[in-house]
C-alpha positions in Angstrom: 80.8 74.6 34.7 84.3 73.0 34.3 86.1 72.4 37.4 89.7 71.3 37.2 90.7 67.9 39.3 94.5 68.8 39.8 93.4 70.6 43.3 95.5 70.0 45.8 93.8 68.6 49.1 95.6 69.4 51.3 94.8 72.4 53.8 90.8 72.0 52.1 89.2 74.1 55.2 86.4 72.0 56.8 82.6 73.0 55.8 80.1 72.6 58.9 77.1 71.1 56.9 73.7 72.5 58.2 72.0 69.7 60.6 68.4 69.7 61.7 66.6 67.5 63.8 64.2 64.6 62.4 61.5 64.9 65.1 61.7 69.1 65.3 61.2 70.3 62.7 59.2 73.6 63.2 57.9 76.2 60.6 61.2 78.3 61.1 63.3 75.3 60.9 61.8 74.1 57.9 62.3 77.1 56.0 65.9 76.9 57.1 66.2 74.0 55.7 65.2 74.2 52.4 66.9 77.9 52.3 70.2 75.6 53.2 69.0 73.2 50.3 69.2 76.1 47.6 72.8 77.4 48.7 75.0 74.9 49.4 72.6 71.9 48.7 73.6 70.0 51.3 71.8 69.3 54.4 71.8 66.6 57.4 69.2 65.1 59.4 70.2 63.9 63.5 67.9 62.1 65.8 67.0 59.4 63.5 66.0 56.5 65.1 67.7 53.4 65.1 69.9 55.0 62.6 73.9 54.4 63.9 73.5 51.0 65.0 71.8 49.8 61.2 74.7 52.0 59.3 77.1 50.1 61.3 75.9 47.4 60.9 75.1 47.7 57.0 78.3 48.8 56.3 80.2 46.4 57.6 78.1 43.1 56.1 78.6 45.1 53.1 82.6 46.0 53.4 82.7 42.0 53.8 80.4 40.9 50.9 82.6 43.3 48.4 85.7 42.2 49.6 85.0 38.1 49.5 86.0 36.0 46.4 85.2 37.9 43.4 85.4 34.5 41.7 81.6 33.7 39.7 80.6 37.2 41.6 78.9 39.1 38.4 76.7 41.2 40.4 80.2 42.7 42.0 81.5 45.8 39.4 84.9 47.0 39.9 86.3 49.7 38.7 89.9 51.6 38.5 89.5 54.8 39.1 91.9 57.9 37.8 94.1 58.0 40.5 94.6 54.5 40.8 91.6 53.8 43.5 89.9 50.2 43.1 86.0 50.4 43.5 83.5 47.8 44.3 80.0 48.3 43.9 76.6 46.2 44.9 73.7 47.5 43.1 70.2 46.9 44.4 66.7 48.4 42.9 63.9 49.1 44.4 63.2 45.2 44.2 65.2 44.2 46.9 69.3 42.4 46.7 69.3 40.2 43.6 69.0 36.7 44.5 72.2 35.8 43.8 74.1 38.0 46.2 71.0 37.5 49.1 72.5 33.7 48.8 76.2 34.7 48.8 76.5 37.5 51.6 72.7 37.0 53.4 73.8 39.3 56.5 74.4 41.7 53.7 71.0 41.1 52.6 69.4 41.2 56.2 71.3 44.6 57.0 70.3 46.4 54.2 66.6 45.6 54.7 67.2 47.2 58.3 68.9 50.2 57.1 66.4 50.9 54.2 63.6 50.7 56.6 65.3 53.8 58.5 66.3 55.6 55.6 62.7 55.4 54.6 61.1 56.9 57.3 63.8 59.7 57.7 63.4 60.5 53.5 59.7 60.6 54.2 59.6 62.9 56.8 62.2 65.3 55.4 60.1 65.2 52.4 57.0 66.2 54.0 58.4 68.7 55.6 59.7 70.6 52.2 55.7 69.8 50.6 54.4 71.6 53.9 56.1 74.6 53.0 56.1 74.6 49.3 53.8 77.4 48.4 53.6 76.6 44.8 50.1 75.5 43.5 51.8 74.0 40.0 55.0 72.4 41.7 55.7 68.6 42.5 55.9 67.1 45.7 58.0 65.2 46.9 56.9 62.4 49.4 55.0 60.5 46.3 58.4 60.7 44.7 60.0 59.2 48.0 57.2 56.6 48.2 57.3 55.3 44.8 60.7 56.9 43.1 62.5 54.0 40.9 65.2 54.8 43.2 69.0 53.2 43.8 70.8 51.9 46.4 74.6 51.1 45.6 77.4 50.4 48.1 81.0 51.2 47.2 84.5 49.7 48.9 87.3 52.0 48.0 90.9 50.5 48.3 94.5 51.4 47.5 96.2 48.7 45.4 99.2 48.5 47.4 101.7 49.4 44.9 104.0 52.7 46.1 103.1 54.3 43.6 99.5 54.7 44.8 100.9 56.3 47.8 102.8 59.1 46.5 101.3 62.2 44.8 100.1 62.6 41.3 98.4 64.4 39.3 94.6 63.6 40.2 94.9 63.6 43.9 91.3 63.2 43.7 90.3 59.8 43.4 86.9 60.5 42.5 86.2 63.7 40.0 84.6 66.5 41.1 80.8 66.1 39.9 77.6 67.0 40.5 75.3 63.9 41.1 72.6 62.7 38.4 69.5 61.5 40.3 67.3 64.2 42.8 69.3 63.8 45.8 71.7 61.3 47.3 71.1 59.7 50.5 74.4 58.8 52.2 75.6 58.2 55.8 79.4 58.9 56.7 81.1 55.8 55.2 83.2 53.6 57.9 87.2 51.6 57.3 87.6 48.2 57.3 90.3 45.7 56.8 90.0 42.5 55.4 90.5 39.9 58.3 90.5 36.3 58.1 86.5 35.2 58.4 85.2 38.7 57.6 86.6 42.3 58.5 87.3 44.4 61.5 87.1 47.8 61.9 89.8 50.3 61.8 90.2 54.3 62.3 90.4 56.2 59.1 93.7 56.8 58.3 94.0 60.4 57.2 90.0 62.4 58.0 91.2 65.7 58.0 92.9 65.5 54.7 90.8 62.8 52.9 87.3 62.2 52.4 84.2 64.2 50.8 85.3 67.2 49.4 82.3 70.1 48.0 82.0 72.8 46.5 80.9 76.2 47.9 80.4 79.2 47.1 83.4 78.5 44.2 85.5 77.1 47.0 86.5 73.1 47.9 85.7 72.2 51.6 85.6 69.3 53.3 82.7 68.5 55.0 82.9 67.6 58.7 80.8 64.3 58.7 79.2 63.0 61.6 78.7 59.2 62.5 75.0 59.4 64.1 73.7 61.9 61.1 72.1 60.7 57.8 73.7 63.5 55.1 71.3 64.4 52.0 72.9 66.4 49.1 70.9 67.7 46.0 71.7 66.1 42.8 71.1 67.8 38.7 67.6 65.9 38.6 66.1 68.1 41.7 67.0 71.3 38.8 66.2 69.3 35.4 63.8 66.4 35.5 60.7 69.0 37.4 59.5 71.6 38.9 59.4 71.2 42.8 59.0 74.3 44.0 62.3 75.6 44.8 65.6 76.7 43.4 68.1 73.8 45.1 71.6 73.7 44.3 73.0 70.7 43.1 76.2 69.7 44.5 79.4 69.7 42.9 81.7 66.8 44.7 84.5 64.6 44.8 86.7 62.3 47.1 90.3 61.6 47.7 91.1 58.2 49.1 94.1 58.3 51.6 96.2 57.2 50.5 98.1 56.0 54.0 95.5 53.4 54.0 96.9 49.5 53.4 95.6 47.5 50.4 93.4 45.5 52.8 91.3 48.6 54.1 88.4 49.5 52.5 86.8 52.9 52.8 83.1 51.7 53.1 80.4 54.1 51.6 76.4 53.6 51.1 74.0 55.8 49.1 70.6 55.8 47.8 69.9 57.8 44.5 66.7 59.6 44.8 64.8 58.8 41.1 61.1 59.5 39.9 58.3 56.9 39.3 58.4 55.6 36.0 55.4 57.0 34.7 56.5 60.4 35.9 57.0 62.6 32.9 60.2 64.8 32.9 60.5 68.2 31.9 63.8 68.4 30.4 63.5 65.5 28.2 59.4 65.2 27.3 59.3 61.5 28.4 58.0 59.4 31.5 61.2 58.5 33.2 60.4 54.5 32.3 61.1 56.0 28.7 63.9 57.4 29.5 65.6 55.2 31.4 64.7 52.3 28.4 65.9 55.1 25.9 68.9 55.7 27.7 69.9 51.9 28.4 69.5 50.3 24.5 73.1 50.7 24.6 73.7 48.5 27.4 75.2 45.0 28.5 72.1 44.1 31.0 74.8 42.3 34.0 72.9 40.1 35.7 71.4 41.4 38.8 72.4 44.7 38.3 70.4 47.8 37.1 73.8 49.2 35.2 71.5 51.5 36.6 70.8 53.0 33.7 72.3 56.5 32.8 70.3 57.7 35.5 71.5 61.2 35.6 72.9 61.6 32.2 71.1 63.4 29.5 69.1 60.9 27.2 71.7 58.8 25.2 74.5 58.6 27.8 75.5 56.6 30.3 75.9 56.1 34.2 76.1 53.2 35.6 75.6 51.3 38.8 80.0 52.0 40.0 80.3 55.5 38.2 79.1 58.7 39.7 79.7 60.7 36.3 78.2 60.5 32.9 80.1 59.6 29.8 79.3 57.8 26.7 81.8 56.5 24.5 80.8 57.1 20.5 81.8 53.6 18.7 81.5 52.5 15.4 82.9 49.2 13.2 86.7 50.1 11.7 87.6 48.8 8.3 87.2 45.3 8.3 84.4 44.9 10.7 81.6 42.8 10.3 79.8 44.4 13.7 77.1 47.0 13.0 77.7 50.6 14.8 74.9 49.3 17.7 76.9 46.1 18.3 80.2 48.2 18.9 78.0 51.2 21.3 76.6 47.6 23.2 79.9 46.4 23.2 82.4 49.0 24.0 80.6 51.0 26.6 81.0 48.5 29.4 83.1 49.3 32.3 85.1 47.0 34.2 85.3 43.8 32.7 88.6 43.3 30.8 87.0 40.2 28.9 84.3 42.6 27.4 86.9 45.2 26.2 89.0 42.3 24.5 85.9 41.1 22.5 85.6 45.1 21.7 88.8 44.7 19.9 88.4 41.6 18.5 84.8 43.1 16.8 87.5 46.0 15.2 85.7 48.8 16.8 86.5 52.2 17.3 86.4 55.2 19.2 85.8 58.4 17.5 84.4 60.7 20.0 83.0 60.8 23.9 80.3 62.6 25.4 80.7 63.4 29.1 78.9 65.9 31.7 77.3 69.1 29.5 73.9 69.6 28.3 71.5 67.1 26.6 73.5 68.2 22.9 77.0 67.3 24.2 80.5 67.3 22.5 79.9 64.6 19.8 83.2 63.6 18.0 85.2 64.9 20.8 87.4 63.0 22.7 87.9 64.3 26.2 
């Protein structure tokens, strides 16, 4: 379903998301849970130990890492998004932070082992507690998936630019488009503000929560979630309704995110969020292949950057993209102009890399062109239609 991104958010009513706790989770409860899961899709879980202190801590070495000297930084994306917004984003696998940032930002590296250690144990026991009540003989579970999921972990610093125009109106107040997200679920605490401060960054209030922030759909309306700082938030993403058949009907979450603008060009709205993937030699419904297929089908395309996943369409239908600092799928259709001497692969390689202004520059020098876009829809998209 189309949904329009001229909303105006202001006045968005706030959405009380259905909480639970880790250690209580009885029969009843349970089925609550997963009967929250199916109709608005997003759930959170309190009581997790050790949970506020390693978010805190997590998202501040990481607010600092993303905002140090991008100079030589490759594993740092950064993207502009449609309302003038400047992302950041660290990528890491299921390997563990690349090398290269470990040995640039290692309290980065250090903090994210902690907070993936909680994570883990929450995700696990959240996941048994849906395969406890799954009645269905044929249907996956999901605490194998947990345990050995190819799964993503990407951080994201938000900032204004600074310019005035950033902080007037336009006409995509939201900085983010509304979406539903790719992978099985996403994993995300409530992000934290920081400002960039001379030998790191401090933090600051959030400029503007009741009219910024998360925004969801439900129930065909926007709300804005009322996110807590000791709760870990888990909202269901297109793969929980495509990729198999786990035993229940969930509803993935159409979502967005407006960036307030009040905040000064040295804050950074910090957010971290883990996409929920399958093993690779779990075989998908939707598409016929193990998910190691499909994510090497789905990447040919693809600039490998060094250290980073680009993680790999992910949640796209096979032949698009998503990568590691985009929350959407689209796949630019490229192919050599008159006068070329690139072949049609060399320009899809070429051209459907994001954030680098070198990379487009050698797109036009290769004569290129554009002559259609696939983004969002089913697996047979809009080919030759530019969006």
């Amino acid at each position: 379903m189309s949904v329009p991104n001229d909303v105006n958010v202001l006045g968005y009513p706030s959405f009380d998301v259905p909480s639970f706790p880790l250690n209580g989770l009885t029969l009843a409860t349970k089925h609550t849970m997963a009967s929250a899961l199916e109709t608005t899709g997003m759930i959170s879980l309190r009581e997790v130990p050790g949970f506020q202190a390693a978010r805190r801590r997590y998202l501040q070495a990481a607010a600092d890492c993303a905002t140090s000297n991008p100079v030589d930084f490759d594993q740092l994306l950064s993207k502009t998004l449609m309302d003038g917004t400047i992302r950041r984003t660290l990528s890491i696998n299921m390997n563990g932070v690349h090398d290269a940032i470990a040995d640039r930002c290692p309290e980065f590296a250090t903090s994210h082992a902690q907070y993936t250690t909680v994570v883990n144990h929450a995700t696990a026991k959240f996941a048994a507690a849906l395969d406890s009540i799954n009645d269905d003989l044929t249907a996956d579970h999901l605490l194998p998936i947990v345990h050995e999921g190819h799964h993503l972990d990407h951080f994201h610093a938000y900032s204004n630019t600074g310019s005035e125009t950033s902080k007037t109106e336009t006409s995509a107040p939201l900085s983010l488009e509304l979406h539903a997200d790719a992978g099985l679920m996403i994993i995300m605490a409530k992000p934290l503000f920081f400002a960039r401060a001379e030998g790191g960054v401090r933090s600051v209030e959030n400029p503007n929560e009741k009219q910024a922030g998360l925004v969801i759909q439900v129930d065909g309306n926007l709300v804005r979630p009322d996110l807590k700082d000791d709760e870990l938030y888990l909202m269901v993403g297109e793969g929980l309704r495509l990729w198999g058949n786990f035993g229940f009907h969930f509803h993935p979450v159409v979502h967005g995110m407006v960036m307030p603008k009040e905040a000064d060009a040295s804050v950074v709205r910090a957010f971290a969020g883990r996409m929920l993937l399958l093993p690779s030699t779990k075989k998908m419904t939707n598409t016929g292949l193990t998910f190691g297929a499909y994510l090497n089908a789905t990447t040919r395309y693809l600039k490998h950057e060094s250290g980073v996943e680009s993680a790999m369409s992910l949640a796209c239908p096979v032949g698009r993209v998503l990568q590691a600092s985009d929350e959407s799928c689209t796949l630019g259709l490229w192919e050599p102009d008159e006068g070329s001497t690139a072949t049609k692969e060399q320009c899809m390689r070429q051209c459907n890399i994001w954030g680098h202004p070198s990379d487009a520059k050698k797109c036009v020098a290769m004569k290129c062109k554009k002559v259609g876009e696939e983004m969002g829809g089913s697996a047979e998209g809009r080919r030759g239609e530019v969006q």
